[in-house]
C-alpha positions, -999 to 999 in steps of 0.1 A, spaced: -320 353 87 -293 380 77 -265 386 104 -241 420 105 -206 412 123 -188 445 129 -154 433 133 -128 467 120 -114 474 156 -77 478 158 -71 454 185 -47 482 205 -50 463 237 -34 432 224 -8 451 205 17 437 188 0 405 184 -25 425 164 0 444 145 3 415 115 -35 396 124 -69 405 130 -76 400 168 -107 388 156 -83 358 143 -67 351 180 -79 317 183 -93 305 212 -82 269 219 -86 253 183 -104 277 164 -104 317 161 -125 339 175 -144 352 144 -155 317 135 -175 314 169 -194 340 165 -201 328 128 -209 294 144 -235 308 168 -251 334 137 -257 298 117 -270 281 149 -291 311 153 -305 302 117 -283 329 100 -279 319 62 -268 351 51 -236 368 71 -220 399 64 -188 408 80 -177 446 89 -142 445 85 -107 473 82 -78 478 74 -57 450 75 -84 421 80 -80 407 45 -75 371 67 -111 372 82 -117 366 45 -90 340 38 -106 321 65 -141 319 51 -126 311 18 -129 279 -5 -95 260 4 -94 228 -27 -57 219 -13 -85 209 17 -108 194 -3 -91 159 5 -102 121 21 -95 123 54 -86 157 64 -91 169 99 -127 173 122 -121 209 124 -115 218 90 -145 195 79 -165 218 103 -151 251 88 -162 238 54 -197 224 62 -198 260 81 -192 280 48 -218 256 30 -244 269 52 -242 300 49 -232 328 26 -204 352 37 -204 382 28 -173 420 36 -177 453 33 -149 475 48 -150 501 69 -126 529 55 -126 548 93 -130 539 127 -162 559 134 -175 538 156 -200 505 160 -226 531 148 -212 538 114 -203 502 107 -238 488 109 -249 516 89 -225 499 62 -254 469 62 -282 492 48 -280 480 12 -272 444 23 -299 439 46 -323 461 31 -364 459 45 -350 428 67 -345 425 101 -309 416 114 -293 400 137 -261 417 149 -231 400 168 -196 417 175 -167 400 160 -150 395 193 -171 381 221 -182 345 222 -215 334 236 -220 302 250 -257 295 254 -287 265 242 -304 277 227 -281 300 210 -281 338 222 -293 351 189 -315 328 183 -331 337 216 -327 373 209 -349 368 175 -376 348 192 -385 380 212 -384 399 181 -413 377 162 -433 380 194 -429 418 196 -415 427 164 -394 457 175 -360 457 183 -344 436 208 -309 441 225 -295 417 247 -281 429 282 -271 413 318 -264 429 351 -230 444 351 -215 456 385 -211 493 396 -173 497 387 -183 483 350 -213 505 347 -185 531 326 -170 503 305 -208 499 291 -243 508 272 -266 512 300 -301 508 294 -330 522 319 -363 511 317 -397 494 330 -395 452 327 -428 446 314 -424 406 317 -396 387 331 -368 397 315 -377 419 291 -378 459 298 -391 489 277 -365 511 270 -366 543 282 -327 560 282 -298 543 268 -262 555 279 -232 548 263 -206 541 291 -217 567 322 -203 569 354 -221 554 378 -235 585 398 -255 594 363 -280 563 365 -292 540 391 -292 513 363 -271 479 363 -281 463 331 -254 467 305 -253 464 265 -240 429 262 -234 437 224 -260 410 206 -290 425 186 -320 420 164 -325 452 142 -349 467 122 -342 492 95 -353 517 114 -321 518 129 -305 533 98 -322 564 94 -315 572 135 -279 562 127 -279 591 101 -291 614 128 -268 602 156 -241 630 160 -207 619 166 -198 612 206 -165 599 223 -137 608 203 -160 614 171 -174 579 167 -213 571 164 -222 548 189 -253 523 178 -266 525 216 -270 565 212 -290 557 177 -310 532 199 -315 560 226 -332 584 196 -348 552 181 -361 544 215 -381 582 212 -404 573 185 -409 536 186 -405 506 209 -369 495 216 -369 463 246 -337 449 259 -339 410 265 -318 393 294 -302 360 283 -297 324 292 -258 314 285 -224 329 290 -214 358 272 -168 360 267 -157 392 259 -122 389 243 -120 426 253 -83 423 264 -53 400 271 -65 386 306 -99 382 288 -86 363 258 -65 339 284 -95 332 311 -116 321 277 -90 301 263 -83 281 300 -124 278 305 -130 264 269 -96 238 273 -113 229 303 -150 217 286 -123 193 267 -118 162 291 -85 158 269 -72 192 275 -88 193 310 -67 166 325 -35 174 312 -34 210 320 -49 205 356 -14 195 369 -2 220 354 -20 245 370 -17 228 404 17 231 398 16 265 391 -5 277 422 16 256 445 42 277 431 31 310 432 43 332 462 15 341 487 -1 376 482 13 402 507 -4 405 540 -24 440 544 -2 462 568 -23 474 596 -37 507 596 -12 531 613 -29 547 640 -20 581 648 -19 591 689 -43 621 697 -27 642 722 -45 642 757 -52 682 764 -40 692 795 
């Protein structure tokens, strides 16, 4: 299986963290983000991985790179899984010179992934899921084989931070699409079931990418190439078993980072006291004033 990871976005919202590192390289507990989502594309049965990257990510590549000064008896768990990662697969960068958008960087897989199918997962957001998300994402695609996007219900107020997809299920779980949005308000559709970012494409995609015009601030978005894709052949969207983390922004990053400590009974009983510690300690929200109520004058 061949696997695109878009991963050239700037990283603004954790500025200046990001200003020297990838925040694809943030690490979440023991291990950074971009090497999760390369775990799940193996586990997925991805042997073949090619990584989007920018300006300024030459360290997603250090990462994946032969280390000898590791090669040694003994060395640590972790970096014997890194290695025995990079054994199973081969890793592959191309850079995106602009940002134009998710769009334009999975149209930079063309000539890598040629007739294939592909999986696609984005460089920052971790999915926790048995059996792997992708894996269950490509399991509906040799059933139907068309493409296959993954999405969950998202509430109203998050409909705008979205893809939206609109569409008949046609089996549990699975829906025809009919309109794909990228990010509308609310009011524009009655549908809750967001773009979770995880895909199995065809290379049909490529030629409706080339058609896309640019949209928000002159980027192509994939999910309006999937919304003219949708036009002329089938397009589904798959709901998923598992827990999707998307290291979107700084109170993102740290609610991953205190739920994956937690999964490690090590780290789980040394930072519960901490926290109890910390919420003993923390000053009670303020109480809601009540409403002022004005006096209506009594006519005479």
């Amino acid at each position: 299986m061949k696997v695109v990871i878009p991963a050239a976005g700037l990283g603004t919202r954790f500025l200046p963290a990001t200003k020297s590192q990838p925040k694809e390289m943030l690490p979440v507990v023991d291990r950074p983000i971009i090497q999760y989502v390369v775990e799940e594309a193996v586990a997925s049965g991805a042997d073949d991985i090619l990584i989007v990257t920018g300006r300024g990510k030459r360290a997603l590549e250090d990462h994946f790179d032969h280390l000898p000064e590791f090669e040694v008896a003994g060395r640590p768990p972790e970096m014997e899984r890194l290695a025995e990662l990079i054994r199973k697969a081969q890793i592959h960068f191309v850079r995106q010179r602009e940002p134009k958008g998710l769009g334009d960087a999975i149209g930079l897989a063309r000539f890598h992934t040629g007739r294939d199918p592909f999986g696609v997962l984005l460089g920052d957001t971790i999915n926790v899921a048995d059996p792997p998300l992708l894996r269950q994402l490509w399991d509906r695609y040799e059933a139907l084989h068309a493409p296959v996007l993954a999405v969950e219900e998202v509430p109203e107020e998050k409909v705008r931070d979205y893809g939206i997809v609109e569409g008949k299920e046609v089996s549990p779980g699975l829906y025809r699409c009919e309109r794909l949005l990228e990010k509308p308000e609310p009011s524009e559709t009655p549908s809750r079931l967001g773009i979770t970012g995880a895909y199995v494409l065809t290379p049909s995609i490529y030629p409706a990418i080339d058609r896309t015009r640019p949209g928000r601030r002159g980027e192509i978005q994939v999910t309006d190439a999937l919304e003219l894709l949708a036009t002329e052949e089938p397009v589904f969207a798959s709901t998923f078993r598992g827990v999707r983390y998307d290291i979107g922004d700084r109170y993102l990053w740290l609610r991953a980072n205190l739920e994956f400590a937690f999964r490690q009974p090590e780290h789980r009983e040394r930072l519960r006291p901490v926290l109890e510690r910390l919420l003993a300690e923390s000053p009670a929200p303020p109480k809601p004033r009540p409403a002022h109520r004005r006096r209506e004058r009594r006519a005479d």
